[in-house]
C-alpha positions as CSV (number, residue, x, y, z in Angstrom):
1,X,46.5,-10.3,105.6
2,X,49.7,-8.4,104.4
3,X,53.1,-10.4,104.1
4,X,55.6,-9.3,106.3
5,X,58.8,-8.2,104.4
6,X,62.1,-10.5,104.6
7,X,64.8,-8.9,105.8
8,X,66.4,-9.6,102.5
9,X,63.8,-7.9,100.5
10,X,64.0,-5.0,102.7
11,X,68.1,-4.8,102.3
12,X,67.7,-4.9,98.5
13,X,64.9,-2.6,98.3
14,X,67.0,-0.1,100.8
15,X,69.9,-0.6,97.6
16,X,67.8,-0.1,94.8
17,X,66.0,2.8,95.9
18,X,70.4,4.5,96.7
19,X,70.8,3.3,93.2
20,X,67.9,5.1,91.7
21,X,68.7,8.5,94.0
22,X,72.3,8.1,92.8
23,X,71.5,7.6,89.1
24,X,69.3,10.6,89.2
25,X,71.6,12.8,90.4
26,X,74.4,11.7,88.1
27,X,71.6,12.5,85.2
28,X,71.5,9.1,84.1
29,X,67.9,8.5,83.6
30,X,68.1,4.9,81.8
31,X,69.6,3.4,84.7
32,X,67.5,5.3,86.7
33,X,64.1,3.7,85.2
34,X,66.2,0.2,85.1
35,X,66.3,0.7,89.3
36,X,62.3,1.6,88.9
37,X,61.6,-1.3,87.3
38,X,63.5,-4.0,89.8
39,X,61.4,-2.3,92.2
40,X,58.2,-3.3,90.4
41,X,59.6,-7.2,89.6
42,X,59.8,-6.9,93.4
43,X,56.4,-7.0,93.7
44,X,56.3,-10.3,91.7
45,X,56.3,-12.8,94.5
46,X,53.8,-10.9,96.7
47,X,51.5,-10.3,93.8
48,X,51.8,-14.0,93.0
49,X,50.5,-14.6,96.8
50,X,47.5,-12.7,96.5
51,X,46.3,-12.7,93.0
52,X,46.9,-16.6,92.3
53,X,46.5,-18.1,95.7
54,X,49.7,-19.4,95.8
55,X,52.5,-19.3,98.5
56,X,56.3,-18.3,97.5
57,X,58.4,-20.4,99.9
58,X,60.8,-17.3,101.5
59,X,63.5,-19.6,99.7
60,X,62.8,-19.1,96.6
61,X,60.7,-15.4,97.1
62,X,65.3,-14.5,98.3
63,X,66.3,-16.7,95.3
64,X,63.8,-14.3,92.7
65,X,64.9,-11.1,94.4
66,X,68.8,-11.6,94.1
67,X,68.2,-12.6,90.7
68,X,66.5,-9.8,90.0
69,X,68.7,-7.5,91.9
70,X,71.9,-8.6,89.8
71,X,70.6,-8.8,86.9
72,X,69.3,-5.3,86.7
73,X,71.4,-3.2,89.3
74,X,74.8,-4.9,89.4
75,X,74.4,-6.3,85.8
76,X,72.7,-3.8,83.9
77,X,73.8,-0.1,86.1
78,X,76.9,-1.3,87.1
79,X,78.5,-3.4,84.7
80,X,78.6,-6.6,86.1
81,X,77.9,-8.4,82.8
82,X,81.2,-6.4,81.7
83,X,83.6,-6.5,84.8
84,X,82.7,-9.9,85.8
85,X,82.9,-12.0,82.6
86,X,81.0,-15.0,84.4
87,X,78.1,-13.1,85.6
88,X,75.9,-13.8,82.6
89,X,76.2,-17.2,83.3
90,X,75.7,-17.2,86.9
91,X,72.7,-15.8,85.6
92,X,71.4,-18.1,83.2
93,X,72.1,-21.0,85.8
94,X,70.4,-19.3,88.1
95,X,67.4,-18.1,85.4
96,X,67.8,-22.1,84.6
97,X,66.4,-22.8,88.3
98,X,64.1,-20.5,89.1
99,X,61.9,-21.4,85.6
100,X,62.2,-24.8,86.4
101,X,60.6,-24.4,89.8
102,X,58.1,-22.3,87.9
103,X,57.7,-25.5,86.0
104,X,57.6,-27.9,88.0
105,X,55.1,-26.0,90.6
106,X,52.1,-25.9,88.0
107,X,52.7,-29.2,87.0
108,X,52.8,-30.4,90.5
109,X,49.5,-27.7,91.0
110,X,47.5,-30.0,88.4
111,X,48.7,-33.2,89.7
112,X,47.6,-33.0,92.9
113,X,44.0,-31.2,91.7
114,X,41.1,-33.5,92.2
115,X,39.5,-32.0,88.8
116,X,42.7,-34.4,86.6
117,X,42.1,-38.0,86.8
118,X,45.4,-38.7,85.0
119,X,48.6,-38.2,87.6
120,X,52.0,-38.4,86.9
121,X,54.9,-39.8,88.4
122,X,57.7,-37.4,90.1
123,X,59.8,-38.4,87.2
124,X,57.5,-37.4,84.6
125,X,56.6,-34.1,86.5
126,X,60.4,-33.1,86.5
127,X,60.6,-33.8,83.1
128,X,57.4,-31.3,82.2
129,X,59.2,-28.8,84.4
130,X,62.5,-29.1,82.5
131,X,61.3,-28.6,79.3
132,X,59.5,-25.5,80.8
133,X,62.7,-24.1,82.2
134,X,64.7,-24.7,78.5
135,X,61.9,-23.3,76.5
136,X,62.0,-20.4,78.4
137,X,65.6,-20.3,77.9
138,X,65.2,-20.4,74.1
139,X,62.3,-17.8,74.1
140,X,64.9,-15.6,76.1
141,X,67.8,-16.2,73.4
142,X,64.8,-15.2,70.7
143,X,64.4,-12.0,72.3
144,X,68.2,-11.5,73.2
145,X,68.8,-12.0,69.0
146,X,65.5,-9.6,68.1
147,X,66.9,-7.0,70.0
148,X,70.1,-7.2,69.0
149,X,69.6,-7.1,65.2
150,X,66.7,-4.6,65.0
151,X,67.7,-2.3,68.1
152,X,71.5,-2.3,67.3
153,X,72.3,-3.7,70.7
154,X,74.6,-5.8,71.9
155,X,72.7,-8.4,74.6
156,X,74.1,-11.4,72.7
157,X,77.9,-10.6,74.0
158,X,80.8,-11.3,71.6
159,X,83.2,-13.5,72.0
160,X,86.8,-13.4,70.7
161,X,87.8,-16.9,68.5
162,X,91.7,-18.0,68.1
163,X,91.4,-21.1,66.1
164,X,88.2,-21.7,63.4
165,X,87.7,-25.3,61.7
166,X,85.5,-25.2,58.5
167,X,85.5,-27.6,55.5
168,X,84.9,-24.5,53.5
169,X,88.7,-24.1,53.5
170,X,89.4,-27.7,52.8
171,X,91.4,-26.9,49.5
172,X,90.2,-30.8,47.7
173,X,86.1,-29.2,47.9
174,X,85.6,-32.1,50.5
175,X,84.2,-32.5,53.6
176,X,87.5,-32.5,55.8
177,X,87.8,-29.4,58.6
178,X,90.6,-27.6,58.0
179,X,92.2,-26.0,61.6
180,X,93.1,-22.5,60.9
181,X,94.6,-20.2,64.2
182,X,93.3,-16.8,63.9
183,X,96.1,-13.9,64.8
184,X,94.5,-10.9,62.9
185,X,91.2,-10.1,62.0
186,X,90.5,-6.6,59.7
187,X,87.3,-4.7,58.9
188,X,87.4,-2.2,56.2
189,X,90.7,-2.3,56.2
190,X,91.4,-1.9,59.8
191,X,93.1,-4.4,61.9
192,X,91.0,-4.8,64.9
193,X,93.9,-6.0,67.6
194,X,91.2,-8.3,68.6
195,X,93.8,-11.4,68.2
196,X,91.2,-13.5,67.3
197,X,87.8,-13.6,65.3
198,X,84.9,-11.7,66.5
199,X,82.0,-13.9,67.2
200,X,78.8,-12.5,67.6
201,X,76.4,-13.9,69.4
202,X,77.0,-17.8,68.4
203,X,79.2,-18.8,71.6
204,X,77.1,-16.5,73.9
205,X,73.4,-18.3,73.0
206,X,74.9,-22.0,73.4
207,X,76.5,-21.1,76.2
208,X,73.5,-19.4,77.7
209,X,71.9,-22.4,76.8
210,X,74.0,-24.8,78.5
211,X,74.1,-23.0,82.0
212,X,69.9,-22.9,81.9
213,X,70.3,-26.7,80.7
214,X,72.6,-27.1,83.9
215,X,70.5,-25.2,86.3
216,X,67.1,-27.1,85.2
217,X,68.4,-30.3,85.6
218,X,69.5,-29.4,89.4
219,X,66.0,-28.0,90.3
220,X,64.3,-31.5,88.6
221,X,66.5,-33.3,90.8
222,X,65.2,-31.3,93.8
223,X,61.7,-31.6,92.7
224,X,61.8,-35.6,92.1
225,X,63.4,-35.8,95.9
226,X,60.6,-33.7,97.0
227,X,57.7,-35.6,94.9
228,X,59.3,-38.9,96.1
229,X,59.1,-37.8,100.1
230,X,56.4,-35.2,100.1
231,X,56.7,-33.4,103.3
232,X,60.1,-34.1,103.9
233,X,63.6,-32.3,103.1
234,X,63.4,-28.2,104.1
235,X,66.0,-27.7,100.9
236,X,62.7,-28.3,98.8
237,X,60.0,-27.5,100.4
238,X,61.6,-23.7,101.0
239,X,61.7,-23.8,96.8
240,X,58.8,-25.3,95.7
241,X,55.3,-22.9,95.7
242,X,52.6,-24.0,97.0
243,X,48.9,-23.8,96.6
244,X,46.9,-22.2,99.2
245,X,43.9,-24.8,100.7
246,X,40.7,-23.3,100.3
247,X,38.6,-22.8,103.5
């Protein structure tokens, strides 16, 4: 039996498809094949259904195709991540929460199998599924960091410092930080008119890190609620995947 399409699966489809046309006829075929491409992770929930046996909640299914939909098309073809300095970290939250229910659903898959004789607690199965979610995070940062220093591009954005502390400049050799503000910063010469020190990539990973950290821990909260009163709550149950009973 085919799944019948969510309205907002169809809306964002109808977009990506304009964005692809529009891309094409501006001659920019990068974003062009970025469009293609959110059309295939479209597929992902569907293909998830029918391959593996298990049901995407139409909560979560809308939660994967926004994500998807702003990362690539608002993020990647128009410029979100540049306009909208907070949109990598909606992101991340969001990336944060979706890997945790990931997580936490194949935990939750073996738990309930007959097959394991050991079960765990909804504490315990929260805790599997955060440490899914942030090792996914760290894996992304990995590939963020590879790309960036063999590929020469810039996923791991920069961020501009006004103030560094470093012992290195404590002037006894000791191990006292000494504050130092930042006003100009040259390269070869050149003053920058940056105001501040260019970091690359440090600030961006950690902070990455810390909006998947947040997002995680709000999805375990959801799962242990839903573990603790299985059946109850429509907030979880719309999140959580679930596997199909065999007939």
């Amino acid at each position: 039996m085919t799944r019948k399409r969510t309205k907002i699966e169809i809306v964002l489809t109808v977009l990506v498809v304009a964005s692809i046309v529009r891309q094409m006829f501006l001659g920019n075929y990068h974003n062009m094949f970025l469009g293609i491409l959110a059309l295939f992770l479209f597929m992902i929930p569907q293909m998830v259904d029918k391959k593996l046996g298990v049901t995407v909640p139409v909560g979560l299914e809308s939660v994967i195709l926004i994500f998807i939909f702003s990362a690539e098309i608002l993020g990647e073809v128009n410029a979100f991540y540049v306009k909208i300095p907070i949109w990598d970290s909606i992101l991340h939250t969001t990336n944060g929460f979706l890997m945790a229910a990931i997580g936490f659903a194949l935990i939750d898959m073996f738990n309930r199998s007959e097959k394991f004789s050991v079960k765990m607690s909804p504490f315990f199965v929260a805790f599997v599924a955060f440490c899914f979610s942030m090792t996914i995070g760290v894996l992304w940062e990995f590939f963020e960091f590879g790309m960036d220093w063999f590929f020469q591009t810039d996923m791991q954005k920069d961020w501009i410092v006004s103030a560094i502390n470093s012992v290195k400049l404590d002037p006894t050799g000791g191990n006292t930080p000494v504050h130092l503000a930042v006003k100009t910063v040259e390269v070869n010469g050149k003053d920058l008119g940056l105001g501040g020190y260019l970091d690359i990539g440090l600030i961006d990973t950690m902070k990455d890190l810390i909006v998947n950290f947040i997002g995680a821990v709000v999805f375990s909260f959801i799962g242990v609620c839903y573990l603790k009163n299985r059946g109850k709550g429509k907030l979880a149950a719309s999140l959580i995947p679930q596997v199909k009973e065999k007939k």
